[in-house]
Every structure is written in structure tokens, then in C-alpha cells.
Biotite code that builds the C-alpha atoms (Angstrom):
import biotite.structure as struc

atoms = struc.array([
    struc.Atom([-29.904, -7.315, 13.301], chain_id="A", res_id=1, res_name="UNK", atom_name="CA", element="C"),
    struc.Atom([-26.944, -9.289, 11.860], chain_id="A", res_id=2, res_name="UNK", atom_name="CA", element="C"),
    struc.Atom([-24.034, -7.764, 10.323], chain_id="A", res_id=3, res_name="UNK", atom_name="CA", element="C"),
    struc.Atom([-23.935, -8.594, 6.895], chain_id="A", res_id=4, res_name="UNK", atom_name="CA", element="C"),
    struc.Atom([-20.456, -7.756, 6.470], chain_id="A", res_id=5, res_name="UNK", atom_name="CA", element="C"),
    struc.Atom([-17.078, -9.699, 7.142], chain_id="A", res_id=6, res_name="UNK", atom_name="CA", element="C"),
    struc.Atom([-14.913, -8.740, 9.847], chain_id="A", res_id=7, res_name="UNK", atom_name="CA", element="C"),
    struc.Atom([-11.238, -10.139, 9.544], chain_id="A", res_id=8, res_name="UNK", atom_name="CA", element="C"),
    struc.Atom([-10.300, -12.449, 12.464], chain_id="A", res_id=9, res_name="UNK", atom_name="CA", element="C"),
    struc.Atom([-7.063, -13.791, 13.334], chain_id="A", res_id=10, res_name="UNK", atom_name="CA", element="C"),
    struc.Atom([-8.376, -17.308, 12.811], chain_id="A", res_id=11, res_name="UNK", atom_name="CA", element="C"),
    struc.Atom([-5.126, -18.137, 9.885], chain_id="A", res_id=12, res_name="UNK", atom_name="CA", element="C"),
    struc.Atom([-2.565, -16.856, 12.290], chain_id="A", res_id=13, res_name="UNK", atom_name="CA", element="C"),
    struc.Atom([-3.502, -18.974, 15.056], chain_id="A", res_id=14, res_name="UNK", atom_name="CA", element="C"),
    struc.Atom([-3.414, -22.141, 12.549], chain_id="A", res_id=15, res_name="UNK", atom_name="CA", element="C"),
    struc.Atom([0.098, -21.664, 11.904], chain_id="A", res_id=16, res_name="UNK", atom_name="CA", element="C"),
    struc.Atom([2.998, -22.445, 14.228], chain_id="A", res_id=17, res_name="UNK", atom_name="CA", element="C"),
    struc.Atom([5.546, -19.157, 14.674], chain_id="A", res_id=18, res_name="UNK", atom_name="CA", element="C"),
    struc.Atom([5.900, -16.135, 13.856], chain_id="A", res_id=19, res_name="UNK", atom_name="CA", element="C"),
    struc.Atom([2.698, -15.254, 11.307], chain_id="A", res_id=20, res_name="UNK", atom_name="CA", element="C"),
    struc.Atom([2.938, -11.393, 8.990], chain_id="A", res_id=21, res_name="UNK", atom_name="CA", element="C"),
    struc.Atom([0.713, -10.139, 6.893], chain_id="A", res_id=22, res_name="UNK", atom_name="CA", element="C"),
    struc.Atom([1.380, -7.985, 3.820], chain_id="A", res_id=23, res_name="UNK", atom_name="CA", element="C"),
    struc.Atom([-0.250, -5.904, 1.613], chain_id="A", res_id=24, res_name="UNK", atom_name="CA", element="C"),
    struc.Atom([0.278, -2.847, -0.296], chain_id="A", res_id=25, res_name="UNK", atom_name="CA", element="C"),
    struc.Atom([-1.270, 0.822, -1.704], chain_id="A", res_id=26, res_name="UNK", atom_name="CA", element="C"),
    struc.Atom([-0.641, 2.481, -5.005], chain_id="A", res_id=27, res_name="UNK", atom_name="CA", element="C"),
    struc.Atom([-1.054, -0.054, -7.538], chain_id="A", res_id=28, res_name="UNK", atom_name="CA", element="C"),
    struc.Atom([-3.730, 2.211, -9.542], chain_id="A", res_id=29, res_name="UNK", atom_name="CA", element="C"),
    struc.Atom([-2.959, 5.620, -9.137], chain_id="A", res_id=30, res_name="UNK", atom_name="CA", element="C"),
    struc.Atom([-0.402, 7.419, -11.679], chain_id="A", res_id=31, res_name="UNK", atom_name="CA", element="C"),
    struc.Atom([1.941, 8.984, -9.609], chain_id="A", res_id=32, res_name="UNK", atom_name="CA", element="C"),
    struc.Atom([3.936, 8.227, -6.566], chain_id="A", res_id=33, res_name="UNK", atom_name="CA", element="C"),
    struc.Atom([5.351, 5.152, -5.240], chain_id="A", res_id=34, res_name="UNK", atom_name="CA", element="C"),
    struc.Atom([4.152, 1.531, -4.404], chain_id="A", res_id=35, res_name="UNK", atom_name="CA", element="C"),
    struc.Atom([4.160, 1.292, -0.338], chain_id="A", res_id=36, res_name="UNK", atom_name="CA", element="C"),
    struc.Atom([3.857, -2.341, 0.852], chain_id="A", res_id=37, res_name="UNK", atom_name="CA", element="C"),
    struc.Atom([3.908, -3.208, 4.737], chain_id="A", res_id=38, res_name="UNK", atom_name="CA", element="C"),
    struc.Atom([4.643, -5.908, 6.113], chain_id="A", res_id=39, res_name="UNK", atom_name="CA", element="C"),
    struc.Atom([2.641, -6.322, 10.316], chain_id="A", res_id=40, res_name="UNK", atom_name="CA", element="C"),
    struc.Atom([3.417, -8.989, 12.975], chain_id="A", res_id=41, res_name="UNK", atom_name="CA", element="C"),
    struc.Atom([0.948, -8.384, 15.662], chain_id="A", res_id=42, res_name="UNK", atom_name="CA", element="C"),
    struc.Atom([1.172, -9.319, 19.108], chain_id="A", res_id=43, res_name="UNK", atom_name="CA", element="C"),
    struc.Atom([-1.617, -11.970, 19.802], chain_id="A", res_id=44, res_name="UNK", atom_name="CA", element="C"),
    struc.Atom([-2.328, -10.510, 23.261], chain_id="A", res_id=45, res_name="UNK", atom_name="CA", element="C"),
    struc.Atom([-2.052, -6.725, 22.278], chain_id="A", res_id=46, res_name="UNK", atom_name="CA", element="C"),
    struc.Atom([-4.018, -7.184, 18.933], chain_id="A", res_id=47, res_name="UNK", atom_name="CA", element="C"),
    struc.Atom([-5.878, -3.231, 18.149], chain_id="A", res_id=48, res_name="UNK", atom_name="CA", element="C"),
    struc.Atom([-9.945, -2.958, 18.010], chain_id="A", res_id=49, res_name="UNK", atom_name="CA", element="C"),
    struc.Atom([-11.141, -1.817, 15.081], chain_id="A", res_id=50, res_name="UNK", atom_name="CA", element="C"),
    struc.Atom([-8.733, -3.067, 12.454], chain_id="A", res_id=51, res_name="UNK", atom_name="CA", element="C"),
    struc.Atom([-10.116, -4.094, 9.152], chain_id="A", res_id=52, res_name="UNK", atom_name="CA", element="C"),
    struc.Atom([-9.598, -3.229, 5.545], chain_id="A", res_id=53, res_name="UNK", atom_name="CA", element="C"),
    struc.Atom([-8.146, 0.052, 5.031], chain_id="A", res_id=54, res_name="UNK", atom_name="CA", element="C"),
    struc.Atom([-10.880, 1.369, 2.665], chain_id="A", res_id=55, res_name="UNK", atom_name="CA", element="C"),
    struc.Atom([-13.455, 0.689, 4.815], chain_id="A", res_id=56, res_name="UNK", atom_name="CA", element="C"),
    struc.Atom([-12.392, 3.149, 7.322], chain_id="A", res_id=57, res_name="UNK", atom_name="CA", element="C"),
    struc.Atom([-12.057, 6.862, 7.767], chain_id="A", res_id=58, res_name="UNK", atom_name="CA", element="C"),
    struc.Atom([-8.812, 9.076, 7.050], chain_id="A", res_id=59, res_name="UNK", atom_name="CA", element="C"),
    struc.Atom([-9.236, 9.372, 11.247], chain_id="A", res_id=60, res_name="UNK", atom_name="CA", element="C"),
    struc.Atom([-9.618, 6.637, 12.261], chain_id="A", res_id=61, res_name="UNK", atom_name="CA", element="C"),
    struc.Atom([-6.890, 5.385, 10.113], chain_id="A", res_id=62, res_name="UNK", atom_name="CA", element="C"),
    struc.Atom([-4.615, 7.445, 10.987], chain_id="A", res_id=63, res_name="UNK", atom_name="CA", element="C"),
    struc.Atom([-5.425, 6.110, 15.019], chain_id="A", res_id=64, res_name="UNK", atom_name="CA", element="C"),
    struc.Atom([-4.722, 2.482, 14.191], chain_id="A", res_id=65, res_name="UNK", atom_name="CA", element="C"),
    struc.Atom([-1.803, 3.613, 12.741], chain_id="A", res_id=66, res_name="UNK", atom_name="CA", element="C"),
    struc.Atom([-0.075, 5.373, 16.031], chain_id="A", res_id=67, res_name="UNK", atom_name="CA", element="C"),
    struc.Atom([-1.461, 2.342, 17.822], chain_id="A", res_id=68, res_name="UNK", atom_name="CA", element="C"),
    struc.Atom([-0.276, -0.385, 15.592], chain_id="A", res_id=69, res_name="UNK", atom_name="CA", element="C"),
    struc.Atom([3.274, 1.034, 15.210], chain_id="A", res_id=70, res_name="UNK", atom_name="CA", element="C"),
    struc.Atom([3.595, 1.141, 18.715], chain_id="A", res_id=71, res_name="UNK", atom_name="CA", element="C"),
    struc.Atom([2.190, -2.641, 19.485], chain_id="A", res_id=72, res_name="UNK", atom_name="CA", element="C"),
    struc.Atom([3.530, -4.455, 16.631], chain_id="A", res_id=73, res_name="UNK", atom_name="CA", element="C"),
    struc.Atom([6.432, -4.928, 14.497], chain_id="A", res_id=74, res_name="UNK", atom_name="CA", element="C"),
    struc.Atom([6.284, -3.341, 11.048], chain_id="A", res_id=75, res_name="UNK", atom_name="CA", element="C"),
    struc.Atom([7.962, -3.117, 8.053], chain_id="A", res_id=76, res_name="UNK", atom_name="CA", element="C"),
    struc.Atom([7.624, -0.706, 4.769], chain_id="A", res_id=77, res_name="UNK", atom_name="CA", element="C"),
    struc.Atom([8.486, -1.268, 1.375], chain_id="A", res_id=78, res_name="UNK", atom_name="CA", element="C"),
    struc.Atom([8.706, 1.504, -1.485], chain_id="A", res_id=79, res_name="UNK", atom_name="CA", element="C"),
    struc.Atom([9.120, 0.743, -5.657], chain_id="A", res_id=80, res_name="UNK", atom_name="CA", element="C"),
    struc.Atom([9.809, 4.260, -6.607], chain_id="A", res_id=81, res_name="UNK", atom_name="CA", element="C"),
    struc.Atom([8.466, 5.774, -9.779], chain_id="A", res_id=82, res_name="UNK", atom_name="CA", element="C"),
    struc.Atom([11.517, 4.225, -11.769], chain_id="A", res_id=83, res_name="UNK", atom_name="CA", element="C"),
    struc.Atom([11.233, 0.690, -10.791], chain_id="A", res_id=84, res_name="UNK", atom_name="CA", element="C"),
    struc.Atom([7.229, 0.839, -11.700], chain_id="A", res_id=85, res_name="UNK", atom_name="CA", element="C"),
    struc.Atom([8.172, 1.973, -14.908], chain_id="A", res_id=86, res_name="UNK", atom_name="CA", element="C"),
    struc.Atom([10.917, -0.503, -15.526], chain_id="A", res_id=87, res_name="UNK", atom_name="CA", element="C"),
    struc.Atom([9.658, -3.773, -14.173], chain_id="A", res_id=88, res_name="UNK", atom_name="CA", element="C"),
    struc.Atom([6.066, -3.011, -14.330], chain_id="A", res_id=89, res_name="UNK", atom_name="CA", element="C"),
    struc.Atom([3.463, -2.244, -11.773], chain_id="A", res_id=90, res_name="UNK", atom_name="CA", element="C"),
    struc.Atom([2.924, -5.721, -10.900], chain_id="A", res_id=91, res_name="UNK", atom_name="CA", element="C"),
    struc.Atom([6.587, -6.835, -10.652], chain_id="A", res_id=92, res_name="UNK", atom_name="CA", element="C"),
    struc.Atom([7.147, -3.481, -8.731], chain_id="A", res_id=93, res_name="UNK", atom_name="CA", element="C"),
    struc.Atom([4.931, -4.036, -6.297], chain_id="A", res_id=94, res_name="UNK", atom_name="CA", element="C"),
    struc.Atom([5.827, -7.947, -5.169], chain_id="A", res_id=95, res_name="UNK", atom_name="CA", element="C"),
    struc.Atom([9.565, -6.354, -4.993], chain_id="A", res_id=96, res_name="UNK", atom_name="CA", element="C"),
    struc.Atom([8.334, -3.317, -2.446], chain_id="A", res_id=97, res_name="UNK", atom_name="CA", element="C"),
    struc.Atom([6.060, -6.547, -0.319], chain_id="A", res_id=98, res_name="UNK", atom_name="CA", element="C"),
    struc.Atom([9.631, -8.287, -0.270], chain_id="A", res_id=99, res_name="UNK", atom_name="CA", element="C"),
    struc.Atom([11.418, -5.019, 1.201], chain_id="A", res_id=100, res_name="UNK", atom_name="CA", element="C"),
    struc.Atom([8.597, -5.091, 3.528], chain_id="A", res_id=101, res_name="UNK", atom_name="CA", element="C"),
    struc.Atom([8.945, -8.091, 4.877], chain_id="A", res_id=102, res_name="UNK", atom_name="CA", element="C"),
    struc.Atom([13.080, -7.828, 5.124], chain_id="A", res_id=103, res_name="UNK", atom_name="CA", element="C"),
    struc.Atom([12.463, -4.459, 6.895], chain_id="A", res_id=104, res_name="UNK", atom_name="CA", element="C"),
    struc.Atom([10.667, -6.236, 9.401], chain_id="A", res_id=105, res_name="UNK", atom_name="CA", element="C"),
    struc.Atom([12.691, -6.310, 13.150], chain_id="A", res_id=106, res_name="UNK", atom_name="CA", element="C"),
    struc.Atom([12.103, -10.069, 13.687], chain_id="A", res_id=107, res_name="UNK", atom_name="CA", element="C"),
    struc.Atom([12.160, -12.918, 10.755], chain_id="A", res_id=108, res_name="UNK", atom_name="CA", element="C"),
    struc.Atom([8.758, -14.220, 10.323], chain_id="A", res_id=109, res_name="UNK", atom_name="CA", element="C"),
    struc.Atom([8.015, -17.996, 10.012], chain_id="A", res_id=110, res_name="UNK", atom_name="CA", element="C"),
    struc.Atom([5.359, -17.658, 7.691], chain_id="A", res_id=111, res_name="UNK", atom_name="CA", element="C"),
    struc.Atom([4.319, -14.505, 5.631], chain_id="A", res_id=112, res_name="UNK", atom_name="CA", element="C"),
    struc.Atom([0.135, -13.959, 4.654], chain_id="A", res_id=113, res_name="UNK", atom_name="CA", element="C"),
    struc.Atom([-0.590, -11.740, 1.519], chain_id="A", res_id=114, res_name="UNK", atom_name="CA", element="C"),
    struc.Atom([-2.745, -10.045, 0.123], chain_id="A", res_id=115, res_name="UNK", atom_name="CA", element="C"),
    struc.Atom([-3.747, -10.614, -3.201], chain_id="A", res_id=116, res_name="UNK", atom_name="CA", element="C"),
    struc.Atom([-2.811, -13.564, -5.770], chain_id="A", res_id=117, res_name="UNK", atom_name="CA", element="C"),
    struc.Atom([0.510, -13.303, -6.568], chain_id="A", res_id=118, res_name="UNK", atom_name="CA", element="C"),
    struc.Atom([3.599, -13.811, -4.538], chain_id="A", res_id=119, res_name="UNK", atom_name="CA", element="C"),
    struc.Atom([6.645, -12.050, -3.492], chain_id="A", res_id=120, res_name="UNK", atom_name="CA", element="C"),
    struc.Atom([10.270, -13.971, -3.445], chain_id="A", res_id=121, res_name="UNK", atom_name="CA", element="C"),
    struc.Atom([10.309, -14.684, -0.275], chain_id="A", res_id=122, res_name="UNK", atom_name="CA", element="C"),
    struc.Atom([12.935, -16.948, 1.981], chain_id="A", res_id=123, res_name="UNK", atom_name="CA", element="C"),
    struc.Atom([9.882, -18.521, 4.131], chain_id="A", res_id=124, res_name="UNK", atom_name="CA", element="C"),
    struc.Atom([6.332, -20.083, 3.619], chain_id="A", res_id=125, res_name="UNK", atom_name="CA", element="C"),
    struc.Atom([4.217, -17.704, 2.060], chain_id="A", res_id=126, res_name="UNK", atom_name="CA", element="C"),
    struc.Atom([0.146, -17.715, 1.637], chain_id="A", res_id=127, res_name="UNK", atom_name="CA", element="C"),
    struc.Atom([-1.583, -16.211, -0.529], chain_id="A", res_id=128, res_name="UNK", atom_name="CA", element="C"),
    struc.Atom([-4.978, -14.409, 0.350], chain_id="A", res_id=129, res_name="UNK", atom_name="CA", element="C"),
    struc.Atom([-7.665, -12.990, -2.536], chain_id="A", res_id=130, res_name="UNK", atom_name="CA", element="C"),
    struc.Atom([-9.045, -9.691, -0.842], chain_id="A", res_id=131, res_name="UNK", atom_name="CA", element="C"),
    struc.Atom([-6.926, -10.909, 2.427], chain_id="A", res_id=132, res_name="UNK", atom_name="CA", element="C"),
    struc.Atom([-7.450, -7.524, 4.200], chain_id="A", res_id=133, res_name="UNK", atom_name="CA", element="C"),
    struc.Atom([-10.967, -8.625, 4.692], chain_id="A", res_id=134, res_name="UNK", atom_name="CA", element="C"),
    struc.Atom([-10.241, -12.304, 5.989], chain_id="A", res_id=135, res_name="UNK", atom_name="CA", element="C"),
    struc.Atom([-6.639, -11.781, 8.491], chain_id="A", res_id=136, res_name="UNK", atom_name="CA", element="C"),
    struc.Atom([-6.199, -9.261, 10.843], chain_id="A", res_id=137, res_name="UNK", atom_name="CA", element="C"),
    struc.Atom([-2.803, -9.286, 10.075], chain_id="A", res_id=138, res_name="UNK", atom_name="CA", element="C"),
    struc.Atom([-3.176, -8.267, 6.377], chain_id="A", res_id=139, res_name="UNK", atom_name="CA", element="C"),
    struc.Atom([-5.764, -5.660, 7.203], chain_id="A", res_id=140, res_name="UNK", atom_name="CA", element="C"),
    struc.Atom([-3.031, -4.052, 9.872], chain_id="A", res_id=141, res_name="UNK", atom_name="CA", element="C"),
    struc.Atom([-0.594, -3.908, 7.178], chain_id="A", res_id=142, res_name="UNK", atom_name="CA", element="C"),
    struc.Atom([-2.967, -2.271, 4.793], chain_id="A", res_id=143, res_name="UNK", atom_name="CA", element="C"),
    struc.Atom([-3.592, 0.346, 7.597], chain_id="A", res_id=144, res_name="UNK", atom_name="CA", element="C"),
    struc.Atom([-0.380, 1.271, 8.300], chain_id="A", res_id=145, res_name="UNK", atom_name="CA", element="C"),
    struc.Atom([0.697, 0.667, 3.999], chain_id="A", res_id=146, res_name="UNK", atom_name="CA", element="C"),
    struc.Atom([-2.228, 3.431, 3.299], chain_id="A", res_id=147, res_name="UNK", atom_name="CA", element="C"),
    struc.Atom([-1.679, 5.783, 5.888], chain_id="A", res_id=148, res_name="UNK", atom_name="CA", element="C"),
    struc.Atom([2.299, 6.064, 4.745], chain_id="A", res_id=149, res_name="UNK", atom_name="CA", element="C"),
    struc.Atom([1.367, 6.443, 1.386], chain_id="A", res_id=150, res_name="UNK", atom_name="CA", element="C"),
    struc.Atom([-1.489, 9.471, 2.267], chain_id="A", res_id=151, res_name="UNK", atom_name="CA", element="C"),
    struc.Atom([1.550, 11.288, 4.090], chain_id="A", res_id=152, res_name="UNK", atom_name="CA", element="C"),
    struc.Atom([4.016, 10.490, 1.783], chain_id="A", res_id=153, res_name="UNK", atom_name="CA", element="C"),
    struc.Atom([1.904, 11.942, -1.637], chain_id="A", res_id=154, res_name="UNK", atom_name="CA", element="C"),
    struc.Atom([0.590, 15.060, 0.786], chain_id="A", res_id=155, res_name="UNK", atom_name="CA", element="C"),
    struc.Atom([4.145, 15.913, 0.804], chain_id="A", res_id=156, res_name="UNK", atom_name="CA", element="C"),
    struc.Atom([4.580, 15.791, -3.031], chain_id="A", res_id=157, res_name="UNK", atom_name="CA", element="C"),
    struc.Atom([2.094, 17.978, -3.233], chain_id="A", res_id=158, res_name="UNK", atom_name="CA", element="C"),
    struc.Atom([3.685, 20.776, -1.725], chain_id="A", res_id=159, res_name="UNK", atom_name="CA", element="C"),
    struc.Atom([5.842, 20.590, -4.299], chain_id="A", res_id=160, res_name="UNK", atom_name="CA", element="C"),
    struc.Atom([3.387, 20.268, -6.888], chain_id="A", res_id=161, res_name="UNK", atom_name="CA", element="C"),
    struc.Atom([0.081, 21.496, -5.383], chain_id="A", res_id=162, res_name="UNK", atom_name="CA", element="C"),
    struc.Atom([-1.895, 21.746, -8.752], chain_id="A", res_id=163, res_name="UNK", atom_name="CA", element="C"),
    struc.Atom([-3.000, 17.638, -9.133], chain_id="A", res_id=164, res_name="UNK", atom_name="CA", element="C"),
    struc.Atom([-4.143, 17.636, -5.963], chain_id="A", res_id=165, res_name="UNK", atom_name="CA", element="C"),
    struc.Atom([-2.564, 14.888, -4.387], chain_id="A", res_id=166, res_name="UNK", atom_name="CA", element="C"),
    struc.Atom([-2.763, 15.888, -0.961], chain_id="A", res_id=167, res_name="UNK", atom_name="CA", element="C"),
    struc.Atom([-6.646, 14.618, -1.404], chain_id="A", res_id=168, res_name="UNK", atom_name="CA", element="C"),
    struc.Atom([-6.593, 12.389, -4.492], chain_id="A", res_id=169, res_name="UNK", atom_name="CA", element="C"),
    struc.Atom([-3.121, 10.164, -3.996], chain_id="A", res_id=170, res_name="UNK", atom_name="CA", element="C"),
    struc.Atom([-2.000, 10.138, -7.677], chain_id="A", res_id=171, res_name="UNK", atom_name="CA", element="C"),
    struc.Atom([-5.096, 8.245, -8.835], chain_id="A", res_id=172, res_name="UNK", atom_name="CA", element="C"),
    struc.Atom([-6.534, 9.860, -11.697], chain_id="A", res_id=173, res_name="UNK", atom_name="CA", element="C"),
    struc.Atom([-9.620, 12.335, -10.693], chain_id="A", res_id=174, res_name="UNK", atom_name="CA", element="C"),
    struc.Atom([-11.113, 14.845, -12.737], chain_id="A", res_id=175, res_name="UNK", atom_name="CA", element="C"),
    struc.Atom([-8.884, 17.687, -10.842], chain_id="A", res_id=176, res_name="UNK", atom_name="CA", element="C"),
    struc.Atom([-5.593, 15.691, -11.482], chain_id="A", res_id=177, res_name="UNK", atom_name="CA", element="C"),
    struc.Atom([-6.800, 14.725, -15.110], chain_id="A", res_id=178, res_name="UNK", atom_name="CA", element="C"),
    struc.Atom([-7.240, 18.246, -15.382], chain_id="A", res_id=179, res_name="UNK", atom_name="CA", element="C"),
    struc.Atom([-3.809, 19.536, -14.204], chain_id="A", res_id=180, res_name="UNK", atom_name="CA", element="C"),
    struc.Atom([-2.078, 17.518, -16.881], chain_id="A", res_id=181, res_name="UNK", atom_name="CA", element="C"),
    struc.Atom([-3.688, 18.696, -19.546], chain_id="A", res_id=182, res_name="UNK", atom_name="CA", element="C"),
    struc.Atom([-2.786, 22.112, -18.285], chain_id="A", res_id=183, res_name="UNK", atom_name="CA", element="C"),
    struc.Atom([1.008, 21.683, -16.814], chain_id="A", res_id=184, res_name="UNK", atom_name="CA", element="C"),
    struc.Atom([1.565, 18.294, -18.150], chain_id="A", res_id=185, res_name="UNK", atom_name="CA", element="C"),
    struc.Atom([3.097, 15.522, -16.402], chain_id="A", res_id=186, res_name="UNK", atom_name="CA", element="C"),
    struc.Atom([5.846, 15.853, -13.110], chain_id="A", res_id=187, res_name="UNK", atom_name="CA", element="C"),
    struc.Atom([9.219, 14.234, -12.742], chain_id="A", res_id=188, res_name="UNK", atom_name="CA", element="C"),
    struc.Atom([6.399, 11.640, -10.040], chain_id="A", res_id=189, res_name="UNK", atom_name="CA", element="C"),
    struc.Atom([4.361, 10.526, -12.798], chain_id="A", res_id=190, res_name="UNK", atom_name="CA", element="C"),
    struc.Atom([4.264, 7.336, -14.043], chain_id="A", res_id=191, res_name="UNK", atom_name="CA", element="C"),
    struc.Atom([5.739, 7.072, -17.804], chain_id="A", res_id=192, res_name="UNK", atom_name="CA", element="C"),
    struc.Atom([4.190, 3.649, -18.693], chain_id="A", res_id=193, res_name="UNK", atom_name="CA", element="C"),
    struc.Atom([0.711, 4.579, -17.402], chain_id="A", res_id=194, res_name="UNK", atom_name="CA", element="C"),
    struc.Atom([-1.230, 5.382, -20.432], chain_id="A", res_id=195, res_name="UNK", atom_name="CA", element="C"),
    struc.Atom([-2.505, 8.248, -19.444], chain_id="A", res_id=196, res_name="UNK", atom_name="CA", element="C"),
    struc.Atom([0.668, 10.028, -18.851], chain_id="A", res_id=197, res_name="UNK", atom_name="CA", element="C"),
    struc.Atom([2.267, 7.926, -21.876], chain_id="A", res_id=198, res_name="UNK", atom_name="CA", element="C"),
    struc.Atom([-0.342, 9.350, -24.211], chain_id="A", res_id=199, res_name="UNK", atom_name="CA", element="C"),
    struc.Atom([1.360, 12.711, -22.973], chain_id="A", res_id=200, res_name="UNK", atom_name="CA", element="C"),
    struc.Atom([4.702, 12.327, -23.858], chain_id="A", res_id=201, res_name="UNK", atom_name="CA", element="C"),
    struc.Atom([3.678, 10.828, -26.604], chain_id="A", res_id=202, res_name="UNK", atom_name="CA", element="C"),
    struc.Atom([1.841, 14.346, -27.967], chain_id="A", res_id=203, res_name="UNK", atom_name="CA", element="C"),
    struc.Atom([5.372, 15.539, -27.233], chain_id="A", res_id=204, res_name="UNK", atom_name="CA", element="C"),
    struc.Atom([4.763, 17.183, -24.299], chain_id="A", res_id=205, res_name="UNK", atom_name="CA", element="C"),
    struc.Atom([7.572, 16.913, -21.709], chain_id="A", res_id=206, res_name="UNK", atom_name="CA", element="C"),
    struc.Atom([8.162, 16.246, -17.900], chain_id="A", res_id=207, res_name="UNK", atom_name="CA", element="C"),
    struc.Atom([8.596, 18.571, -15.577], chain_id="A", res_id=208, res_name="UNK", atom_name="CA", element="C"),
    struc.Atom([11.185, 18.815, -13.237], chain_id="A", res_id=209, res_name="UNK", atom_name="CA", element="C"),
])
């Protein structure tokens, strides 16, 4: 039987002379935490199995590509902190995290493929891809790797604040996590220019440290 689903290939790299990276990011929607963007050059001979887009694939066998991609390609992370998404605005926060990304990367790229339909300020040709993580192996590595630091990264925040459940939920706003605010309010994490938490602070009930 034929699959009916797309597979990304690494059919764009090879059309493009150089060094080729894909970027994408996690944490546009959720209201807490960071923006993580990664930036992936693979290695055209040493190219994982099993990469595609991030949400198509388990926690495990994420969290496999991950250990495997970090140790056969080059990547770079970005992070807009909590601060920056409320200053600039998610979408301006998140093409500056794809542009720390890419500068974190070990080698200078020739030509940078991302995800999405806007584009980071970048200092080399830059594509961009609509739902990219499903067409360039590249962008679907970065998405990976972008996902899997974000997961470890809010799991730790939740240690320190273990009632929104963000060990399991990543910020985004689930019943349990809607739940905890109306109880505790909003943390120090949250994001002030997200409605939800604006309509908060806006009853005049305050962050907590």
C-alpha cells in the first residue's frame, strides 16, 4: 500500500552549492518559557534514519535523533527569553532566536533553509520553506533537536514551579496549566503580552517570583 504521507528528503540541499542549514524553531504558542530555534548542517554521507517533523514522532524516539544528530552534525541553538517575547513580540522574538541559531553554528553556512514564511536577518542566502520540516531533512533535524531542548529546558522550570505542569504540557495552555493560574496566578516565566496571562494582571493579580 502507498504511503500517503510526505517524507522530507534532502532533495533542496543537494540543489544548492555549499554549505546548506536548516532552521526552525519551538515555542511560538505556548505561554511560558522561551523561544528555542536551531539551526542543523548535516553531513550528506552521515545523514540519521528516521528524521522528519518533530511532531510526528514520539518523546523517544525524539529524544534518539537527538543524541545522534548532535553527534553527526553541526548545530546551533537560539533562545528569546521571556523578556524579549514580550518586548519585540512573539514573531520578532522568534526570527531573532533563528538568527542566534544560525551564528551559534561551528561552521558559516552558505545558504540557510527555514522554516516557515518569514525571515531572519541573516548575512547569507536565505530560503524560505511553508511547513519546511515536512519537505528538507535539514529543517526537520533542526526541529528535532529545537523541540527536544525546549522539552528539557521547561521540565526543569517545573521543578521550580511544579503546579502548571510543564514538565508534560511545555507552557502551552492545557486545562491543568489553565487551571493553575487561576489558582496561583501567573510565574516570573509567563508571558505578559499573552492574553491569557495579560487578562491576569490585568484583574490585578500579580507575578510570582
Amino acid at each position: 500500500m502507498a504511503r500517503s504521507a510526505a517524507f522530507p528528503t534532502y532533495h533542496l540541499e543537494k540543489e544548492i552549492n555549499g554549505l546548506v542549514c536548516g532552521v526552525d524553531e519551538v515555542g511560538r504558542g505556548p505561554w511560558a518559557g522561551p523561544v528555542i530555534a536551531a539551526a542543523v548542517i548535516l553531513a550528506p554521507g552521515h545523514i540519521p534514519e528516521g528524521l522528519n517533523d518533530s511532531k510526528k514522532l514520539t518523546a523517544k524516539k525524539r529524544n534518539a535523533l537527538f543524541a545522534v544528530i548532535m553527534a553527526q552534525a553541526h548545530v546551533g541553538f537560539g533562545e528569546a527569553t521571556v523578556e524579549e517575547i514580550d518586548h519585540h513580540n512573539i514573531l520578532q522574538a522568534t526570527l531573532l532566536a533563528m538568527q542566534r541559531a544560525v551564528d551559534d553554528l561551528p561552521l558559516k553556512p552558505d545558504h540557510v533553509l527555514v522554516d516557515g514564511n518569514h525571515l531572519p536577518k541573516l548575512k547569507c542566502p536565505t530560503t524560505s520553506i511553508i511547513k519546511g520540516d515536512n519537505i528538507s531533512l535539514s529543517i526537520a533535524a533542526a526541529s528535532i533537536v529545537a523541540k527536544v531542548k525546549r522539552d528539557k529546558l521547561m521540565q526543569n522550570l517545573s521543578k521550580i514551579y511544579p503546579e502548571y505542569g510543564w514538565e508534560s504540557n511545555a507552557g502551552y495552555g492545557t486545562p491543568q496549566h489553565t487551571k493553575a493560574l487561576s489558582l496561583v496566578g501567573p510565574s516570573r516565566f509567563h508571558r505578559e503580552s499573552f492574553a491569557p496571562i495579560r487578562n491576569l494582571i490585568s484583574q490585578g493579580i500579580s507575578i510570582r517570583d
